[in-house]
C-alpha positions in Angstrom: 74.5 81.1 107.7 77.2 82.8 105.6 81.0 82.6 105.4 83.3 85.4 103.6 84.8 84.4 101.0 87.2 85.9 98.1 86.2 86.5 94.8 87.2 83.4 92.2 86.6 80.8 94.9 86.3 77.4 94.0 83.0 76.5 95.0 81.1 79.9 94.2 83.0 79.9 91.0 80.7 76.9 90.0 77.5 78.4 91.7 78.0 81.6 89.7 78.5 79.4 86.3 75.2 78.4 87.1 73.8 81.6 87.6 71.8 83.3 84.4 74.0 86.6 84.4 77.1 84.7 83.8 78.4 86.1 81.4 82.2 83.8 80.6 81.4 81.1 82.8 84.9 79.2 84.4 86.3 82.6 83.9 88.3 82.6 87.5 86.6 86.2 89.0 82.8 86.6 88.9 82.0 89.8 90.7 83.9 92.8 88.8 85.7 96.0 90.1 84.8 97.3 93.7 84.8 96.9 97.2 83.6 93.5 97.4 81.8 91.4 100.4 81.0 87.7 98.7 79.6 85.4 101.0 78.8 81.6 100.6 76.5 79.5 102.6 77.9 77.3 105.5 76.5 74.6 103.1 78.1 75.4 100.1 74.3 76.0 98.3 73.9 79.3 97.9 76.1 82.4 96.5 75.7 86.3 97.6 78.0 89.0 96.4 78.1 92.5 97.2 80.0 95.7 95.2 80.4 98.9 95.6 81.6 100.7 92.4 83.7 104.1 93.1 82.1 104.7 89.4 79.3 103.4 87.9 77.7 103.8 83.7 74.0 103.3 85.3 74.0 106.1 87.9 73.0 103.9 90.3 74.3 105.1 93.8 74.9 102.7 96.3 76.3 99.1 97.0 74.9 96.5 94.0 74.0 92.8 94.7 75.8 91.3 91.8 74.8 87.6 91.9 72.6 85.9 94.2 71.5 82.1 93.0 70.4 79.8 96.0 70.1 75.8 95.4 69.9 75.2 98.6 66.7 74.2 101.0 67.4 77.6 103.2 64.7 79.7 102.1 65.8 82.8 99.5 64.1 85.8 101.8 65.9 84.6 104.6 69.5 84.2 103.2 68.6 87.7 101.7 67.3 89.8 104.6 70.9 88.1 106.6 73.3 89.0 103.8 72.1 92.4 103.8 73.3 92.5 107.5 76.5 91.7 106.4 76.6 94.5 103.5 75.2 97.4 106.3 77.8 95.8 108.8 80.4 96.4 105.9 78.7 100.0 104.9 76.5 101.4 107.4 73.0 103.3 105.8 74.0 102.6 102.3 71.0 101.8 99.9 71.5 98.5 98.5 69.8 97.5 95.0 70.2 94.4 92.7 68.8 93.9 89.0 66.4 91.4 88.2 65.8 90.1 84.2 62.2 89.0 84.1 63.4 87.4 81.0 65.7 85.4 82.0 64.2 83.7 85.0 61.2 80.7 85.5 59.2 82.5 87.5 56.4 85.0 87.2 57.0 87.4 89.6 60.5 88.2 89.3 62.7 89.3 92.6 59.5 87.7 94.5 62.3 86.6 97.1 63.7 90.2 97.7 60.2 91.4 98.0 59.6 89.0 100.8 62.9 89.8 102.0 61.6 93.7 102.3 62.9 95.5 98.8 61.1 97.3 97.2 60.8 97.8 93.0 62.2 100.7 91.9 61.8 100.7 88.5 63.5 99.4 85.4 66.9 100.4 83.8 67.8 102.2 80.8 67.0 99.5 78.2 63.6 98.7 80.3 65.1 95.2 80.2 65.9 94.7 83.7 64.0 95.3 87.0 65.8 97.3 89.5 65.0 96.2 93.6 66.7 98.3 95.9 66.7 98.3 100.0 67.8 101.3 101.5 66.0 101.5 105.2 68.1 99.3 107.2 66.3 99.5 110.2 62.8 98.7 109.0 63.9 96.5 106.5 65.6 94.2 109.4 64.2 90.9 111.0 61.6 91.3 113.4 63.6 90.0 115.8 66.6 92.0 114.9 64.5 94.9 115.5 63.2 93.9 118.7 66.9 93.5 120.1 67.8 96.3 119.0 65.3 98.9 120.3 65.6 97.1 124.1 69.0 98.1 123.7 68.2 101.5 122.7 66.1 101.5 125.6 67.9 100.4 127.7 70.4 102.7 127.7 68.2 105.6 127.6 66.1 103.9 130.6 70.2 104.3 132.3 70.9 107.8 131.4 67.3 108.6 132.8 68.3 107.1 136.4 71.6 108.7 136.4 70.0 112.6 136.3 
C-alpha cells in the first residue's frame, strides 16, 4: 500500500503542492524539521508524512501527521488506519495527532476520514482555527483483522508456556 520515501521527492513534491496547507508550493522539502517517516502510495495517488519534533511552539506531544491528501480510488480511512502502522512500527505507543482546517476544506465534517480510521477529536488549537485529531491507543485503534492476529499470537504463546509447567 505504501512505499518510504524521502522528503522533496518528485512525485509527493507535486501531491503536497496540491495539498491546502502548502504553504511555498515547488519549494523542494515539504515536511519540516524532525524525525521524518513520508510514505507514498504504490500508485503514486496519495501522500502521508509523519514528524516528530524534538521541540514543538504548540505543546503538542507526540508524532504529527503533517500532510495527508489522497487522489486516489483507495479509500482515505484505509490508507490512514495502514500509515499509522507504519508510524507505531517507527515509534512504538506514541500518540499520533494531525490538524484539520474546517476552513479550508469542501467538506462538512472535517477529519470525517480519520474518524472512520479510529481518531478521535481532541479539540482545537490556540487560535480555535484548526481542529486537532489525535490517535494514541494503538492496539484498539488497529484493523480488526490486525487485532485478531495479534491476540492468537498472544495466545498462543501463553497457551505454550501453559503446557510447558
Amino acid at each position: 500500500m505504501w512505499t518510504v520515501i524521502l522528503d522533496g521527492h518528485p512525485l509527493a513534491r507535486q501531491i503536497a503542492d496540491r495539498h491546502y496547507s502548502r504553504g511555498k508550493p515547488g519549494t523542494p522539502l515539504f515536511v519540516g524539521p524532525g524525525e521524518k517517516l513520508i510514505l507514498l502510495s504504490d500508485d503514486y495517488k496519495a501522500l502521508f508524512a509523519w514528524r516528530k519534533a524534538a521541540y514543538r511552539l504548540d505543546s503538542q506531544t507526540g508524532v504529527e501527521c503533517t500532510i495527508f491528501r489522497n487522489e486516489g480510488k483507495i479509500l482515505s480511512s484505509e490508507l490512514i488506519k495502514d500509515a499509522c502502522l507504519w508510524a507505531w512500527q517507527k515509534w512504538p505507543g506514541e500518540r499520533l495527532f494531525t490538524y484539520v482546517n474546517p476552513g479550508k476544506i469542501k467538506s462538512t465534517n472535517p477529519g470525517y476520514c480519520f474518524l472512520k480510521a479510529g481518531w478521535e477529536k481532541a479539540g482545537k488549537n490556540k487560535s480555535g482555527k484548526l481542529v486537532v485529531l489525535e490517535n494514541y491507543n494503538y492496539i484498539n485503534r488497529l484493523p480488526k483483522n490486525y487485532r485478531v492476529q495479534l491476540s492468537m499470537e498472544i495466545l498462543g504463546r501463553e497457551w505454550k508456556n501453559e503446557q510447558r509447567t
